[in-house]
C-alpha positions in Angstrom: -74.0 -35.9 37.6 -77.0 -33.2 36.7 -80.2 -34.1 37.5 -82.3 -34.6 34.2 -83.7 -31.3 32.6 -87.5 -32.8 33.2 -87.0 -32.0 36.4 -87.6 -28.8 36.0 -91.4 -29.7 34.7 -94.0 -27.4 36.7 -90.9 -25.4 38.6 -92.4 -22.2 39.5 -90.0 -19.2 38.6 -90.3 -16.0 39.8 -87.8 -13.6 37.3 -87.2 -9.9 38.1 -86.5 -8.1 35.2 -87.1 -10.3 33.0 -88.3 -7.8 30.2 -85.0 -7.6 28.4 -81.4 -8.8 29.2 -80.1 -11.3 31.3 -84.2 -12.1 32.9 -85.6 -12.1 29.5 -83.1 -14.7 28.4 -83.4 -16.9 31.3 -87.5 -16.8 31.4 -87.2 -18.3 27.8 -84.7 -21.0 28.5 -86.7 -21.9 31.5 -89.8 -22.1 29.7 -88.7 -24.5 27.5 -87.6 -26.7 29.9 -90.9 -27.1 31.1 -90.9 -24.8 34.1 -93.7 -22.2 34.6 -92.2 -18.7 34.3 -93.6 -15.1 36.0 -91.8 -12.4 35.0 -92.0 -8.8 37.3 -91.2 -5.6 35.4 -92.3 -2.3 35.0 -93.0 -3.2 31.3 -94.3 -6.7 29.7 -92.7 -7.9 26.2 -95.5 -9.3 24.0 -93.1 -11.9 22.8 -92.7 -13.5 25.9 -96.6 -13.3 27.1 -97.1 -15.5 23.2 -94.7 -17.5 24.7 -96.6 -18.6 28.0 -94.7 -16.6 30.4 -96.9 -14.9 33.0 -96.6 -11.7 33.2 -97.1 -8.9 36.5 -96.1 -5.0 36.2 -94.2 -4.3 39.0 -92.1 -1.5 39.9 -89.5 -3.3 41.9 -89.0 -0.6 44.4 -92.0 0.0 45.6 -92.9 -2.1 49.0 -96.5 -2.3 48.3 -96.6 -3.8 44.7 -94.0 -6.0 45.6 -96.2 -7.5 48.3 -98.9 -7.5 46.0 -97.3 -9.2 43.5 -95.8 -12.1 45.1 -99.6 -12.9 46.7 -100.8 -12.6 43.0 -97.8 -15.5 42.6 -98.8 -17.5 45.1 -102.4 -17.2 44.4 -102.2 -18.3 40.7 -99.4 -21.0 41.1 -99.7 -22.4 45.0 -95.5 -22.1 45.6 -92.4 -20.1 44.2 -89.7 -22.8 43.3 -87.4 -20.0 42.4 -86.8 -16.3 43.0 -84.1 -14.7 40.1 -83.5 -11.2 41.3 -82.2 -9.9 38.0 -84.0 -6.3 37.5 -81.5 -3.8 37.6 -79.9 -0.7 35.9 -76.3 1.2 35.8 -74.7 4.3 35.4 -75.8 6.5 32.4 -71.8 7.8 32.1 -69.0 7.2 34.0 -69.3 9.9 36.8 -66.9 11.5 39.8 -68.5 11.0 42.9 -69.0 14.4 43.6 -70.7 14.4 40.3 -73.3 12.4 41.6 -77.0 13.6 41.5 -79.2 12.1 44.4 -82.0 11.1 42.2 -79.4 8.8 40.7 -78.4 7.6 43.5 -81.3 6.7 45.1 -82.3 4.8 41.6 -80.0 2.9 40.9 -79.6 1.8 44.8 -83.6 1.4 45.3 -83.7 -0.6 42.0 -80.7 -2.6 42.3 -80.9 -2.7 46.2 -83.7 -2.6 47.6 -85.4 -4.3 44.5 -83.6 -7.1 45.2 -84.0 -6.8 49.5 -87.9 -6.7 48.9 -88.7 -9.7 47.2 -86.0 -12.0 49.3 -88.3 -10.3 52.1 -91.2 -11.3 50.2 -90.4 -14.8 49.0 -88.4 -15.9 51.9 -91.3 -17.3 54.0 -92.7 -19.0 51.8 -89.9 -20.9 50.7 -89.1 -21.6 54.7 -92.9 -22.8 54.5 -92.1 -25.1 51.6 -89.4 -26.2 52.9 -87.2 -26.0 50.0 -86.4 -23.2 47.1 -83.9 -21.1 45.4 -82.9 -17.4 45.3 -80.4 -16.8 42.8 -78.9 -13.2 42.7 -77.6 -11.4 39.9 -74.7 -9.4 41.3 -71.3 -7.9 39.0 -67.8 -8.0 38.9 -68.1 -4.2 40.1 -69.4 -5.9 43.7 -65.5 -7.4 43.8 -63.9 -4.8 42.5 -65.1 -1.3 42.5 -63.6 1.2 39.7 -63.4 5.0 39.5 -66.5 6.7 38.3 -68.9 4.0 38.8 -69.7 4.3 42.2 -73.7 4.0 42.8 -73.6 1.0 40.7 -70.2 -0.8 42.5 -72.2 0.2 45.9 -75.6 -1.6 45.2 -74.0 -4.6 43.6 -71.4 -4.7 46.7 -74.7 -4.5 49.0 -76.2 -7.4 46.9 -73.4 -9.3 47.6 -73.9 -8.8 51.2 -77.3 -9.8 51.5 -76.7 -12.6 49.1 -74.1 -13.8 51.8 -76.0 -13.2 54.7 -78.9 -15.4 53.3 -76.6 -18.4 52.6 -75.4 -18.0 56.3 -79.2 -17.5 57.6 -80.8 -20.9 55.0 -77.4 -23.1 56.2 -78.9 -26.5 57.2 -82.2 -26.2 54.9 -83.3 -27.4 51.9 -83.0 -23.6 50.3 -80.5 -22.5 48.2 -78.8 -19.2 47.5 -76.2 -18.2 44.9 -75.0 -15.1 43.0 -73.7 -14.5 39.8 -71.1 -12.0 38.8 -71.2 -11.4 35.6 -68.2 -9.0 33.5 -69.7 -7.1 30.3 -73.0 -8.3 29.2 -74.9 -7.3 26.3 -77.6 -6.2 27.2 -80.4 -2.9 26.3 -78.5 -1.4 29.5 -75.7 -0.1 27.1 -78.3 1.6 24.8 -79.3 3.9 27.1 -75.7 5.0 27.8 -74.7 8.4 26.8 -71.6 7.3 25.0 -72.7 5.2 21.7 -71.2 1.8 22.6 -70.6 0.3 19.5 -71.6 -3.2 18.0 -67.6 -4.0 17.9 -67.4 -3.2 21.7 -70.5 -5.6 22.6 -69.3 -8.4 20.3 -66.4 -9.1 23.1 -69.0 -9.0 25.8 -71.0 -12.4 27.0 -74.4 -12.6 26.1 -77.6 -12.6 27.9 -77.8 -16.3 27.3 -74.5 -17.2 28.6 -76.3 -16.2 32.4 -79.5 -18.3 31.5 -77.4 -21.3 30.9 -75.7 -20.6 33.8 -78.5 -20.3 35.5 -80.3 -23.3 33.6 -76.9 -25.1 35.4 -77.0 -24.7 39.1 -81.0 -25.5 39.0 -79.9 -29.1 37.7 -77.1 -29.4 40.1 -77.7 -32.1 42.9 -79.9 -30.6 46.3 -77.1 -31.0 48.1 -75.2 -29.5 46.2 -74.4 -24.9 47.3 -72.7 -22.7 45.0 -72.5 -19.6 47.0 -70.5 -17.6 43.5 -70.1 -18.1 40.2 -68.1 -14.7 38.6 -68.1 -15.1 34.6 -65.8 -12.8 32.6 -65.8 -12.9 28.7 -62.3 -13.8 27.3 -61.7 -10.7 25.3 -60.0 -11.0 21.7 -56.6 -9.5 21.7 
């Protein structure tokens, strides 16, 4: 049985991301459930600050403002109830490794990656201090299963999933959670800044940013006791 949804009255959750896509959509269902919402992105969406959600710029690769940030966090609100790594961006075209540029390399990895690596860094004390939290990761099917011509983005989400397993080995016998989410297609922005038009036929069969929140929304009502290490969600595409 789920715990009722007014438990999530006064959560604290800490959303990466959570401008647009999948972070956006989960900030908003949280909120409405009660729960008080801080999103951390390089750019703030008006809607969401009329909303209530409190909202920090931060570039999620860079060490310092991450650090900042979280004290900001804990400053304001006294505890982080919930860390939802969701910032993240992918491959402008599909591209041969050798076609590879370094500066794309190093941003997709630093934002996926090491986005993700500094604010586990960064919230993981304080959790162990609580003595209880979450960390939910948003990872890809790409981190399974890596195809041709994608290979920066497969690589961070594979090293997502690696840290995302190491931290549900290292909080085993606490009262902190860890899971990931692999999501197939989502429609998100992230396919408007692709190079190839991806047209509104092609996103229909994708899942939608809400699908994750719900998701999401899900494993925070599940029982304490209760670890989901994966969920992978694919959408069922028409024939």
């Amino acid at each position: 049985m789920l715990k009722p949804a007014s438990c999530l009255k006064d959560l604290v959750a800490v959303i990466t991301g959570g401008s647009e896509g999948i972070g956006k959509a989960s900030a908003q269902l949280l909120l409405q459930h009660g729960a008080k919402v801080v999103t951390c992105s390089r750019r703030s969406i008006p809607e969401n600050v009329k909303l209530g959600i409190y909202h920090l710029p931060c570039d999620v690769r860079d060490t310092e403002q991450v650090k900042s940030t979280v004290q900001k966090i804990l400053k304001q609100f006294g505890r982080i109830d919930l860390l939802l790594n969701s910032a993240g961006v992918s491959m402008p075209e599909p591209l041969y490794l050798e076609q590879v540029e370094i500066d794309l390399w190093n941003r997709i990895l630093d934002t996926n990656l090491k986005g993700t690596f500094l604010f586990c860094r960064e919230v993981l004390p304080i959790l162990k201090k609580q003595g209880t939290g979450y960390i939910i990761n948003i990872l890809s099917t790409a981190a399974y299963r890596s195809q041709g011509k994608n290979a920066p983005y497969s690589a961070s989400k594979a090293a997502i999933r690696a840290v995302t397993e190491a931290l549900v080995e290292e909080t085993k016998g606490s009262a902190i959670r860890v899971t990931s989410i692999s999501p197939g297609p989502v429609s998100t922005n992230i396919w408007s800044h692709k190079r190839r038009i991806v047209t509104e036929e092609e996103r229909s069969h994708m899942l939608k940013p809400e699908d994750i929140a719900e998701i999401i929304l899900f494993l925070l009502l599940l029982n304490d006791y209760v670890q989901v290490e994966n969920i992978t969600v694919t959408p069922r595409f028409a024939d």
